[in-house]
N, CA, C and O atoms as a printed pandas DataFrame, in Angstrom:
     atom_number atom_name residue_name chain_id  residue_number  x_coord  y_coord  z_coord
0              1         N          UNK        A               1   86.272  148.702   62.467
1              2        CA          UNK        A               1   86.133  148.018   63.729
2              3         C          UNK        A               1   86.312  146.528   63.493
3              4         O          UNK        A               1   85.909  146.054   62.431
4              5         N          UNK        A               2   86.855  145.798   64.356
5              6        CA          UNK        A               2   87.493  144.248   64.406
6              7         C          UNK        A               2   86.408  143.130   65.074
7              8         O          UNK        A               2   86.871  142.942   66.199
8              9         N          UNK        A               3   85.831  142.735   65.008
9             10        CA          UNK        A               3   85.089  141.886   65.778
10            11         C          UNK        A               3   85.905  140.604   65.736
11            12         O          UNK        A               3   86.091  139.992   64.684
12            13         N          UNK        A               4   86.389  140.216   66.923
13            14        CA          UNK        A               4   87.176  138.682   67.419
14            15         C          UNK        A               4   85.938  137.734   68.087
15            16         O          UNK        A               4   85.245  137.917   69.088
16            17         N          UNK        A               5   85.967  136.684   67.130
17            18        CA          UNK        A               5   84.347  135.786   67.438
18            19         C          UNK        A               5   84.775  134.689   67.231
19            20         O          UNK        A               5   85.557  134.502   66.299
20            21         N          UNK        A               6   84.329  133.588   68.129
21            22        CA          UNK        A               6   84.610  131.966   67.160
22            23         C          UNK        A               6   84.083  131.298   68.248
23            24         O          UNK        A               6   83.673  131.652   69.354
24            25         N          UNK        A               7   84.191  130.262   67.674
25            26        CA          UNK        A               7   83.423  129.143   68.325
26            27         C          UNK        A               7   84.201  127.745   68.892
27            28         O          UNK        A               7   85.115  127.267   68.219
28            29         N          UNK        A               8   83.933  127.344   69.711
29            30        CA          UNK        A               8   85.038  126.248   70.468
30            31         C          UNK        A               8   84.254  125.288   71.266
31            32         O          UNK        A               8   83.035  125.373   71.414
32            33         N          UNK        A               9   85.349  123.946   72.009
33            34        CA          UNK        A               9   84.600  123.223   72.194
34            35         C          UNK        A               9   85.790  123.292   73.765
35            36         O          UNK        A               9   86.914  123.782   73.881
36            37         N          UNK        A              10   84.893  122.561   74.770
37            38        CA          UNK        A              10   85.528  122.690   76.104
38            39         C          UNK        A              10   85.361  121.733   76.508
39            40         O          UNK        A              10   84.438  121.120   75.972
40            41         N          UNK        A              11   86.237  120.886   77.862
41            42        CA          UNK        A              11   85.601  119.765   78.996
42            43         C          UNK        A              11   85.937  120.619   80.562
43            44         O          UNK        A              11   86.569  121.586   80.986
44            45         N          UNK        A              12   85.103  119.598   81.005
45            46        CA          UNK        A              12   84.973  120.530   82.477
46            47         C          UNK        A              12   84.496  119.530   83.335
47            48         O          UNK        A              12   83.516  118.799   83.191
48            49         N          UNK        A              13   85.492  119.605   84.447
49            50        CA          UNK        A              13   85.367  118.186   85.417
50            51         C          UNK        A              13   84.715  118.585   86.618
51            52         O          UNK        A              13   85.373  119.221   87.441
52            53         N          UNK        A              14   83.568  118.321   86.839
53            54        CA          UNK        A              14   82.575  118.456   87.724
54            55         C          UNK        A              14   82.885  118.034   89.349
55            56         O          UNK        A              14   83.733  117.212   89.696
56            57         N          UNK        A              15   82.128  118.682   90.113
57            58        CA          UNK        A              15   82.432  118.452   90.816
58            59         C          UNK        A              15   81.841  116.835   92.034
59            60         O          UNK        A              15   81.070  116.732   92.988
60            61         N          UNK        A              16   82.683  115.931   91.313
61            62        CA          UNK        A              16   81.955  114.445   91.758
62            63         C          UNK        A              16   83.057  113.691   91.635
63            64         O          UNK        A              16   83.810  113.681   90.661
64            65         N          UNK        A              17   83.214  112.686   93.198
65            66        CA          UNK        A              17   84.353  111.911   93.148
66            67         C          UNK        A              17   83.651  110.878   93.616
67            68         O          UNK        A              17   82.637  111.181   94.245
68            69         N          UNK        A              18   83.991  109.316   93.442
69            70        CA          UNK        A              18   83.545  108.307   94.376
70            71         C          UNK        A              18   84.571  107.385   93.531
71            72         O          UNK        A              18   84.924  107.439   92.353
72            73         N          UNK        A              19   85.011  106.254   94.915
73            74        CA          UNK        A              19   86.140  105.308   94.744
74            75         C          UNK        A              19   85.017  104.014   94.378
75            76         O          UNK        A              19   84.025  103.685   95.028
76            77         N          UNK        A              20   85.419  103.569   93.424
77            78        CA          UNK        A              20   84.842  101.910   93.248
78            79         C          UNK        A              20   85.790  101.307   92.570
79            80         O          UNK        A              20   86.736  102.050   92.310
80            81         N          UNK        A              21   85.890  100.103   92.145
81            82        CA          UNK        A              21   86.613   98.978   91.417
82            83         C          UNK        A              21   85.921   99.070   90.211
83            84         O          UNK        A              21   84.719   98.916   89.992
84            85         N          UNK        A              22   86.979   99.384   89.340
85            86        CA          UNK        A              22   86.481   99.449   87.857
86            87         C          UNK        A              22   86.192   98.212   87.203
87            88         O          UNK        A              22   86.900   97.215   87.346
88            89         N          UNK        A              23   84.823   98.268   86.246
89            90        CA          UNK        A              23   84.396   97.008   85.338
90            91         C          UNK        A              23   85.765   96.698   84.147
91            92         O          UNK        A              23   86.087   95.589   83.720
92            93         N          UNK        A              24   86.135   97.465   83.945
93            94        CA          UNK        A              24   87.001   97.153   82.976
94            95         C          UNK        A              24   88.648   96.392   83.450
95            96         O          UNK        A              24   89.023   95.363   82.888
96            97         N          UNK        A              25   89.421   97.021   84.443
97            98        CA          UNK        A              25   90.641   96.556   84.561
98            99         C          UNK        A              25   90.543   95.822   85.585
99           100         O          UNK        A              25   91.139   94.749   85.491
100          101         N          UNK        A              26   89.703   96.126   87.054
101          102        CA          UNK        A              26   89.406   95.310   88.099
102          103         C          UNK        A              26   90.243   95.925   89.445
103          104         O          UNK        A              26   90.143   95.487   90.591
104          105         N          UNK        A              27   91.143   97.123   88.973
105          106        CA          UNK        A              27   91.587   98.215   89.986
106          107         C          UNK        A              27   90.773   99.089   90.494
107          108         O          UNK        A              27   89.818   99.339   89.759
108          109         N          UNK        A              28   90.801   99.646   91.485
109          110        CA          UNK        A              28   90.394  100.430   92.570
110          111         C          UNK        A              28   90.537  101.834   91.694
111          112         O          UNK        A              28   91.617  102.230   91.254
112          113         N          UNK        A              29   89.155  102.584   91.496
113          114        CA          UNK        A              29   89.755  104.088   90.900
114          115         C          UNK        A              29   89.162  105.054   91.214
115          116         O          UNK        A              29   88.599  104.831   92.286
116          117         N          UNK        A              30   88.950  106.151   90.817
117          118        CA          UNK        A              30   88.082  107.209   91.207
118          119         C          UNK        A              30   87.589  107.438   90.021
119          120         O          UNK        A              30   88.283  107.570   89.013
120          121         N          UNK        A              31   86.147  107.514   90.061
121          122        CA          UNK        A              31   84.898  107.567   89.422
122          123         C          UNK        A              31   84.699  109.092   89.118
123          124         O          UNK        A              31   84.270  109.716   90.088
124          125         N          UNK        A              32   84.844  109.576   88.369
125          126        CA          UNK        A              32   84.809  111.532   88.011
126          127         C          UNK        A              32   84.002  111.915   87.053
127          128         O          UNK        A              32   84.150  111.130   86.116
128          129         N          UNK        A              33   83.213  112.730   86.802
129          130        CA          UNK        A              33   82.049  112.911   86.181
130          131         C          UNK        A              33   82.665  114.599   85.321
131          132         O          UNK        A              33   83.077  115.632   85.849
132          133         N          UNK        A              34   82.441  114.171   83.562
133          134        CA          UNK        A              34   83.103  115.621   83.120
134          135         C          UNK        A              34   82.225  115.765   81.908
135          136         O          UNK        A              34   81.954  114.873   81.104
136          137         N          UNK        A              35   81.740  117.262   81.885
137          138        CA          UNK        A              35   80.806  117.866   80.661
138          139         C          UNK        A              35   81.753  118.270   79.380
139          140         O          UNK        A              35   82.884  118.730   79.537
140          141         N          UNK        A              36   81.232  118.071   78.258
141          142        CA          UNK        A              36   82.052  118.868   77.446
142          143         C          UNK        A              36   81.251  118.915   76.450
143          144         O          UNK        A              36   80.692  117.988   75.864
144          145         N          UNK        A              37   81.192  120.484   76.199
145          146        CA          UNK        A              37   80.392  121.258   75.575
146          147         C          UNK        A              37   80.610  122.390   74.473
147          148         O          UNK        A              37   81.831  122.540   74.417
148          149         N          UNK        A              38   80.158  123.026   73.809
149          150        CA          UNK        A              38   80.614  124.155   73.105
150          151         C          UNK        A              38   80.195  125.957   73.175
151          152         O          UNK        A              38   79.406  126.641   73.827
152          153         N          UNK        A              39   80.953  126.139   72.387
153          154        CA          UNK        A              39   80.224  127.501   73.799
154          155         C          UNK        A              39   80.956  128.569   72.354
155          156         O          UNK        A              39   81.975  128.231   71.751
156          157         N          UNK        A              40   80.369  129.508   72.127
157          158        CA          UNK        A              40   80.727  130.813   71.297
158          159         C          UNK        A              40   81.707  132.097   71.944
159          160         O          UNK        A              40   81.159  132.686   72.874
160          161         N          UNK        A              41   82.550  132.404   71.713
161          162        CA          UNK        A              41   82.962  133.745   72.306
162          163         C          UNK        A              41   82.731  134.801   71.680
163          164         O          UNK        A              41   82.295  134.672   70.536
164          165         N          UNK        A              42   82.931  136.075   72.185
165          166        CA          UNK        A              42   83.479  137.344   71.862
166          167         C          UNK        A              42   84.583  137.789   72.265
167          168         O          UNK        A              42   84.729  137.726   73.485
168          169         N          UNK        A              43   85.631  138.328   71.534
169          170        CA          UNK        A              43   86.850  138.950   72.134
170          171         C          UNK        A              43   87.229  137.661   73.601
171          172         O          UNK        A              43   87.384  137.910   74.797
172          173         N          UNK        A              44   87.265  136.610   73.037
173          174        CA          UNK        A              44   88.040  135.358   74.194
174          175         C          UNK        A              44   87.275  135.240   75.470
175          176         O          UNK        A              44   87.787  134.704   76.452
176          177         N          UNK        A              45   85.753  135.850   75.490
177          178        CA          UNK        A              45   85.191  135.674   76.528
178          179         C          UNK        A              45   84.048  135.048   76.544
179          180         O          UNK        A              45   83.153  135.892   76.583
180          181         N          UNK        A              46   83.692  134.139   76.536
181          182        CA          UNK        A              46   82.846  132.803   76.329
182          183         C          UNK        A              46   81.474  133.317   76.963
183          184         O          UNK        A              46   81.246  133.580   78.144
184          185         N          UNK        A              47   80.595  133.390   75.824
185          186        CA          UNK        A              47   79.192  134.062   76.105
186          187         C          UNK        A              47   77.732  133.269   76.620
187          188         O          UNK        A              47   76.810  133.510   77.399
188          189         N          UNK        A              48   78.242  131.887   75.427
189          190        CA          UNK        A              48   77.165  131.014   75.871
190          191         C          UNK        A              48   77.654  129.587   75.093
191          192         O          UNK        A              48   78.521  129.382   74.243
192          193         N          UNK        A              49   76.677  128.690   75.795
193          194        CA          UNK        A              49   77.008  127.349   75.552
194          195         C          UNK        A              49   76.216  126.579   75.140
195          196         O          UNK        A              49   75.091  127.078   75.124
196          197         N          UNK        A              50   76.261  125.405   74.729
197          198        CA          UNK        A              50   75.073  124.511   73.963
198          199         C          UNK        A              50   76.096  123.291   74.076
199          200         O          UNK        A              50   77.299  123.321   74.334
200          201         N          UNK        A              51   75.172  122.098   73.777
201          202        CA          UNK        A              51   75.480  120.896   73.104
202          203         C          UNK        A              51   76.281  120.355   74.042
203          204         O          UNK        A              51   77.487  120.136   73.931
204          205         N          UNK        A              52   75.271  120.046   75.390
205          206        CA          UNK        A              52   76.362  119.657   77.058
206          207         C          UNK        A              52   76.053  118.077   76.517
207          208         O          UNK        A              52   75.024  117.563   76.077
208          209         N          UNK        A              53   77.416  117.547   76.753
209          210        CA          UNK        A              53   76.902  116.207   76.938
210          211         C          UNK        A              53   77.596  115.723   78.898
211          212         O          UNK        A              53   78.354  116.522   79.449
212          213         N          UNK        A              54   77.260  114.680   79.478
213          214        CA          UNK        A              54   78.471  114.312   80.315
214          215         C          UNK        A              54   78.827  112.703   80.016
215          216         O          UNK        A              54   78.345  111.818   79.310
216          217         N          UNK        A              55   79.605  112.789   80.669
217          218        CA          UNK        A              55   80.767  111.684   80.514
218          219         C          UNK        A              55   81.194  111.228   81.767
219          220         O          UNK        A              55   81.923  112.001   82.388
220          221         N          UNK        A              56   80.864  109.970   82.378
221          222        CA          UNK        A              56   81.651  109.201   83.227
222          223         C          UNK        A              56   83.170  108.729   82.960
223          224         O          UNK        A              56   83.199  108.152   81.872
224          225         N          UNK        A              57   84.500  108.771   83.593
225          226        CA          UNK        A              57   85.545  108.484   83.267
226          227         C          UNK        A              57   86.240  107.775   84.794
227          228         O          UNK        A              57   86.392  108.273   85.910
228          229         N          UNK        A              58   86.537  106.492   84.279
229          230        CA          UNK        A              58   87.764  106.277   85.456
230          231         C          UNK        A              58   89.141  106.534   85.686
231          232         O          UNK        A              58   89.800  106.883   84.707
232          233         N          UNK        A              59   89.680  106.435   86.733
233          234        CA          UNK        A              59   90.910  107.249   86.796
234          235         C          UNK        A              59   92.259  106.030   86.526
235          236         O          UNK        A              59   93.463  106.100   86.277
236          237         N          UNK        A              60   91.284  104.970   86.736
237          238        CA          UNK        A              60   92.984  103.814   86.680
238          239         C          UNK        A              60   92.878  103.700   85.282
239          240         O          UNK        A              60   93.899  104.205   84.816
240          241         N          UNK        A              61   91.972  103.188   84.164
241          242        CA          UNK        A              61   92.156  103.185   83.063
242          243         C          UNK        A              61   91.786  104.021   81.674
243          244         O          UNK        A              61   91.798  103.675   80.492
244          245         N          UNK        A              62   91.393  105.495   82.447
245          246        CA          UNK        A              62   90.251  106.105   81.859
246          247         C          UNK        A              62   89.217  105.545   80.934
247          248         O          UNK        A              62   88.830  106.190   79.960
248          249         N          UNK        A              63   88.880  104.658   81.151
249          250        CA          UNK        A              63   87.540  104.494   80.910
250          251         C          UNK        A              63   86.126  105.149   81.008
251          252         O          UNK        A              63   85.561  105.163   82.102
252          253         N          UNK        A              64   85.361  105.850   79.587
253          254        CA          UNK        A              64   84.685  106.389   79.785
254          255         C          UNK        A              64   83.431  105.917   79.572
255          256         O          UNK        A              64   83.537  104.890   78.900
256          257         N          UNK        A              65   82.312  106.157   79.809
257          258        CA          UNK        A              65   80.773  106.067   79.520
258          259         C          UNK        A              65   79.620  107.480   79.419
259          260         O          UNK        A              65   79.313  108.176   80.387
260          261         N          UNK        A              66   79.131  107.656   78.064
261          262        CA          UNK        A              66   78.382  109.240   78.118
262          263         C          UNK        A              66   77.007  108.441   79.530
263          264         O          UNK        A              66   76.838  107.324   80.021
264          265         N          UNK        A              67   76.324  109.830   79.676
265          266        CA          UNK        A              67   75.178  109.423   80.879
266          267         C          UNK        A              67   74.396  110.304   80.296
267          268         O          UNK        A              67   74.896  111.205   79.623
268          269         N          UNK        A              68   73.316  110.212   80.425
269          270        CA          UNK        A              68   71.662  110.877   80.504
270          271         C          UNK        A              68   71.985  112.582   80.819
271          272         O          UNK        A              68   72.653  113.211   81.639
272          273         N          UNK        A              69   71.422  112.787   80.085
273          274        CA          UNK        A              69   71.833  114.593   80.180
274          275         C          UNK        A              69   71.296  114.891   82.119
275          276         O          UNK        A              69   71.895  115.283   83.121
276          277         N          UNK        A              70   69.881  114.437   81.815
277          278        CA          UNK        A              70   68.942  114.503   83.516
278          279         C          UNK        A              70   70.151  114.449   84.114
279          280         O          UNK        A              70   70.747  115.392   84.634
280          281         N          UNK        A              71   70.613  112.967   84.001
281          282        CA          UNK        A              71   71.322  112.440   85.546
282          283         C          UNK        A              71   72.834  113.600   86.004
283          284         O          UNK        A              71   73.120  114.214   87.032
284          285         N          UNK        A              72   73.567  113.447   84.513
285          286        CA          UNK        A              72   74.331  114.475   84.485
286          287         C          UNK        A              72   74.031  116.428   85.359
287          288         O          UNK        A              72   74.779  117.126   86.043
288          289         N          UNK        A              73   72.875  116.598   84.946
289          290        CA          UNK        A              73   73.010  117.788   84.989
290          291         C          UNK        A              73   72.190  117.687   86.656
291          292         O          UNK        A              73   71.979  118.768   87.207
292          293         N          UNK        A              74   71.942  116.941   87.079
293          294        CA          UNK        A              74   71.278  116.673   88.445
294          295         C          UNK        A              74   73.321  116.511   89.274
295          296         O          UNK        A              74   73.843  117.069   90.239
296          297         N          UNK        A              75   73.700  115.780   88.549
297          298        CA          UNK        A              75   75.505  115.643   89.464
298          299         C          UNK        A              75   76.048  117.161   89.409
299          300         O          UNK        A              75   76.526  117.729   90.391
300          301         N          UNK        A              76   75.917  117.727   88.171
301          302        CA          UNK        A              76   76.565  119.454   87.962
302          303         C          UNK        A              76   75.709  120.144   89.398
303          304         O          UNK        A              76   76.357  120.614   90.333
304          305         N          UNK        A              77   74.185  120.116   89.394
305          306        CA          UNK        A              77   73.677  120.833   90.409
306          307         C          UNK        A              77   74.098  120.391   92.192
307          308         O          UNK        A              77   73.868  120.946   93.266
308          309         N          UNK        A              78   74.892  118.973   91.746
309          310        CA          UNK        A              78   75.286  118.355   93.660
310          311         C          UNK        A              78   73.726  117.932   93.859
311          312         O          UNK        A              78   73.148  118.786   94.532
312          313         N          UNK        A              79   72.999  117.009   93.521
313          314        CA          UNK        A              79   71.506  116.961   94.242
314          315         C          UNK        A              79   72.400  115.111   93.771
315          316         O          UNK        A              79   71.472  114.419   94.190
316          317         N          UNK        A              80   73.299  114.213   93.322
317          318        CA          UNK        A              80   73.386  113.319   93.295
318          319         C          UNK        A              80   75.138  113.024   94.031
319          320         O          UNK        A              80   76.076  113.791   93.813
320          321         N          UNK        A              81   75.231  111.827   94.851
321          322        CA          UNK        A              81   75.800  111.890   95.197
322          323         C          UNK        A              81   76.659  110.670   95.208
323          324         O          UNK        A              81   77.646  110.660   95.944
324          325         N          UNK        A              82   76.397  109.726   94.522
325          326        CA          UNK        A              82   77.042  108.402   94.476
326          327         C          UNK        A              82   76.064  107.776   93.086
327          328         O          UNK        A              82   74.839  107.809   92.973
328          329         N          UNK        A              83   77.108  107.204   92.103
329          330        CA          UNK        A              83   76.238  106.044   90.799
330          331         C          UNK        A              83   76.638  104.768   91.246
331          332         O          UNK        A              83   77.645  104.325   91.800
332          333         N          UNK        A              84   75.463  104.254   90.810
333          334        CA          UNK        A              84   75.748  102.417   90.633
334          335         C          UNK        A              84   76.113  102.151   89.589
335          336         O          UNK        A              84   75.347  102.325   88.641
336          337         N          UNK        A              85   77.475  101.610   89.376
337          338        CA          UNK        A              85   78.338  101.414   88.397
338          339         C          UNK        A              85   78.075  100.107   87.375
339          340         O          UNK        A              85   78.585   99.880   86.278
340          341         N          UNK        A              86   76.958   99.228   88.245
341          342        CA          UNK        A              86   76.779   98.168   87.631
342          343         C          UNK        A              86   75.523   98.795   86.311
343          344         O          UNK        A              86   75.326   98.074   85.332
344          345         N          UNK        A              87   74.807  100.081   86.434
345          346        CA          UNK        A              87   74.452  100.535   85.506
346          347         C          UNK        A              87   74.439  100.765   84.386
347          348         O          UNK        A              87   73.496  100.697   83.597
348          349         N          UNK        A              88   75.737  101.127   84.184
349          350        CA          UNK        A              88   77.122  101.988   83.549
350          351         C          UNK        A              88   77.504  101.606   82.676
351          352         O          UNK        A              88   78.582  101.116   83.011
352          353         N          UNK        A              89   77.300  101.384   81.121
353          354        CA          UNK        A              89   78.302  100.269   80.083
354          355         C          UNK        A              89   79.558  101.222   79.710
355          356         O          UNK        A              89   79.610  102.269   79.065
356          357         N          UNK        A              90   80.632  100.391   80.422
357          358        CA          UNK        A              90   82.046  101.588   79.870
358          359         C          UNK        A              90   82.355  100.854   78.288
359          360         O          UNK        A              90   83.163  101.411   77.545
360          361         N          UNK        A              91   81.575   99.435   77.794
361          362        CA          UNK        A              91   81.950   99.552   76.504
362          363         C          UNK        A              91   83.643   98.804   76.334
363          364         O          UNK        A              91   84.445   99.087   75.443
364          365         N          UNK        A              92   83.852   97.832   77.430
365          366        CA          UNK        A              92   85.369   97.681   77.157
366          367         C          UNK        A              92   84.901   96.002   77.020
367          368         O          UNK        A              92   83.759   95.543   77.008
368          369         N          UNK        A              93   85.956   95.422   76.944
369          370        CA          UNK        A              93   85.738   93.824   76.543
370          371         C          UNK        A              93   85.717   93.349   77.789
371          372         O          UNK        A              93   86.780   93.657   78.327
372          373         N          UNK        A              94   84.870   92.617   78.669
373          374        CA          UNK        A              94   84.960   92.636   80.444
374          375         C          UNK        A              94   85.208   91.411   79.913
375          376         O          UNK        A              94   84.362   90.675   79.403
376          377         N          UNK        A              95   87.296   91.017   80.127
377          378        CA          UNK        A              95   87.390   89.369   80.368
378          379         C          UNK        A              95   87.123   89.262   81.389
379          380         O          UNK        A              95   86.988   90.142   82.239
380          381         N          UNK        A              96   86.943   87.622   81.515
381          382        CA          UNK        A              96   87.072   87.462   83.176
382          383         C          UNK        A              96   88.400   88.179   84.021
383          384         O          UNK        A              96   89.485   88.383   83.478
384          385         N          UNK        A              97   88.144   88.463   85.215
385          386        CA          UNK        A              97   89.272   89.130   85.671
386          387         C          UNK        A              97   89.375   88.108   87.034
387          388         O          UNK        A              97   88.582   87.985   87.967
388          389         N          UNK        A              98   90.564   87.484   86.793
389          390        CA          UNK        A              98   90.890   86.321   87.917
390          391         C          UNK        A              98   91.789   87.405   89.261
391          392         O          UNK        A              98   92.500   88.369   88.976
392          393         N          UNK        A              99   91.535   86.970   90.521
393          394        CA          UNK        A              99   92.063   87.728   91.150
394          395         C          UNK        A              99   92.577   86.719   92.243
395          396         O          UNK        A              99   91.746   85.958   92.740
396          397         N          UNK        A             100   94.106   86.650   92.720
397          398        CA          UNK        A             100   94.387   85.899   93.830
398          399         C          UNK        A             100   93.819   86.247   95.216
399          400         O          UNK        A             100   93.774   87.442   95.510
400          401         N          UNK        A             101   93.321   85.209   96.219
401          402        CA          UNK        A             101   92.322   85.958   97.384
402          403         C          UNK        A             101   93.770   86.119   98.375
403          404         O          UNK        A             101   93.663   86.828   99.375
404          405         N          UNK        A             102   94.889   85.566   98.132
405          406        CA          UNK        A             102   96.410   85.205   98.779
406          407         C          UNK        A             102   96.615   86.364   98.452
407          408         O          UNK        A             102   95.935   87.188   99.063
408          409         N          UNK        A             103   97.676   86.947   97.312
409          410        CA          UNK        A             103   98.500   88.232   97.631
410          411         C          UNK        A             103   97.678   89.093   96.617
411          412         O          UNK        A             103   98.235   90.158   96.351
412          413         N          UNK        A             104   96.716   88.922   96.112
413          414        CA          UNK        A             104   95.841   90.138   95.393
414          415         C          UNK        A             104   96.600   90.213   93.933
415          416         O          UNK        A             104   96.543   91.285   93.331
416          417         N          UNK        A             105   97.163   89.334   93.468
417          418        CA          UNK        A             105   97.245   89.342   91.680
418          419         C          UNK        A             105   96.637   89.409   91.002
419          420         O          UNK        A             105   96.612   88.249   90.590
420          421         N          UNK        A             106   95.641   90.223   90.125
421          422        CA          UNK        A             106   94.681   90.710   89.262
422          423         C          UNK        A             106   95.582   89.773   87.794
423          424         O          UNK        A             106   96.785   89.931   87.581
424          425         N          UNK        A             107   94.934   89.106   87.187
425          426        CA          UNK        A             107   95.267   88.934   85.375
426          427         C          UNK        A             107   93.775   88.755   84.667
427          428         O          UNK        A             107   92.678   88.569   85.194
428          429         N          UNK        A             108   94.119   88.872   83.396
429          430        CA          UNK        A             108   92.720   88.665   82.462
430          431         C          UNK        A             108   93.063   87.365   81.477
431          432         O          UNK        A             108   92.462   87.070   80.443
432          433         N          UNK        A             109   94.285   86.611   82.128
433          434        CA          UNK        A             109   94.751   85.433   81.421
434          435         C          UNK        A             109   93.964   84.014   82.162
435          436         O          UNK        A             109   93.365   83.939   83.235
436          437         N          UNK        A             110   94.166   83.241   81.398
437          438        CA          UNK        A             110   93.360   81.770   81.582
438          439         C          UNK        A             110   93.876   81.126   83.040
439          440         O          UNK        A             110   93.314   80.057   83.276
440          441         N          UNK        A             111   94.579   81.440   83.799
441          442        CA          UNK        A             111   95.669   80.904   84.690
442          443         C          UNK        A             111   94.681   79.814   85.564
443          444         O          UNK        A             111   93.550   80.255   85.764
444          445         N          UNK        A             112   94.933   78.566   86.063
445          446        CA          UNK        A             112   94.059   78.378   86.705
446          447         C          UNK        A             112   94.775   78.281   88.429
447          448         O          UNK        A             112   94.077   77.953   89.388
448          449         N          UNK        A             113   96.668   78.731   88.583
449          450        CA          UNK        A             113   96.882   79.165   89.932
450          451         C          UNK        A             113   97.325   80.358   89.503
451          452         O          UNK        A             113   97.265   80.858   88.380
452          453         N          UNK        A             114   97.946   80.921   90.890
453          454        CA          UNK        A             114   98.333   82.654   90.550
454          455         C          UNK        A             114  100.048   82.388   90.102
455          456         O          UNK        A             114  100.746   81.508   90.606
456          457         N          UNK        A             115  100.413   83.168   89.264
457          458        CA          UNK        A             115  102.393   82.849   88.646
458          459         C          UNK        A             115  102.964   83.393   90.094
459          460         O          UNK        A             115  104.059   82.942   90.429
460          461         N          UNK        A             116  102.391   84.213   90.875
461          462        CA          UNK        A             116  102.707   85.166   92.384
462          463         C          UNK        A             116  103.362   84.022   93.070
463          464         O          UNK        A             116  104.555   83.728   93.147
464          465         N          UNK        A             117  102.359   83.477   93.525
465          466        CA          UNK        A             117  102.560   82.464   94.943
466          467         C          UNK        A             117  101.660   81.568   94.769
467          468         O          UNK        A             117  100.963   81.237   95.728
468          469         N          UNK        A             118  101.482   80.981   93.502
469          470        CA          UNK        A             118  101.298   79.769   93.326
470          471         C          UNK        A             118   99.581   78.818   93.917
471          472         O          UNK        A             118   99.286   77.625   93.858
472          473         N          UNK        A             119   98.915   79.850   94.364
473          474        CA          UNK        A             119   97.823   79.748   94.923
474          475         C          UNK        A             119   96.606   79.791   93.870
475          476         O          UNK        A             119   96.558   80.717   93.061
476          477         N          UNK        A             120   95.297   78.449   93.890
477          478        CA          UNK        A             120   94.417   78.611   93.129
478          479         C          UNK        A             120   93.677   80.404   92.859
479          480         O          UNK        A             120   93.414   81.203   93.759
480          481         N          UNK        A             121   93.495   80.614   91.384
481          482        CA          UNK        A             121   92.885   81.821   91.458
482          483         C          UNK        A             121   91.099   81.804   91.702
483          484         O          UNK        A             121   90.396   80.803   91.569
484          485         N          UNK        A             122   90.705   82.934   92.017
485          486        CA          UNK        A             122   89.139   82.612   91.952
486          487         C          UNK        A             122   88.406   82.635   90.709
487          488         O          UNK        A             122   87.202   82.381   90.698
């Protein structure tokens, strides 16, 4: 008799969306919340799991941040419904991010008008 057994590792994108402006690039993204865990099979059919972590990720730069198992597994159950991002360390180098208030030019360079249209940046 053959026993087919092994062990593997998975991600799994939960069900959680919310739009904010990312700390890191300064674009508009969607905020998505994903577990990834490991889990044993038999014969390719996945029996049980252990070792959940979750993971915050953005969608313009994927930028990620792990979260609190609680908070995580409170978003898997839907009992949370929006994070405060200012919480959140995604861990990236936050330059200043100059943004024109004129035609909306985002840079992380020293500029002190926009190269766009020539307008002071903020």
């Amino acid at each position: 008799m053959f026993l087919i057994f092994g062990i593997s590792q998975n991600e799994k994108q939960l069900n959680f969306d919310q739009l904010a402006i990312c700390k890191c690039c300064g674009k508009y993204g969607h905020v998505t919340v994903w577990m990834r865990y490991t889990y044993f099979m038999l014969f390719f059919i996945p029996l049980f799991k252990w070792g959940k972590h979750y993971y915050v990720r953005m969608s313009c730069c994927n930028a990620d941040s792990e979260i609190s198992p609680t908070l995580g597994h409170d978003i898997e159950a839907g009992n949370v419904t929006s994070l405060n991002l200012d919480d959140i360390d995604f861990g990236c180098n936050n330059k200043s991010i100059h943004r024109c208030s004129n035609c909306g030019f985002t840079t992380t360079e020293d500029f002190q008008f926009c190269p766009k249209c020539s307008k002071p940046l903020e």
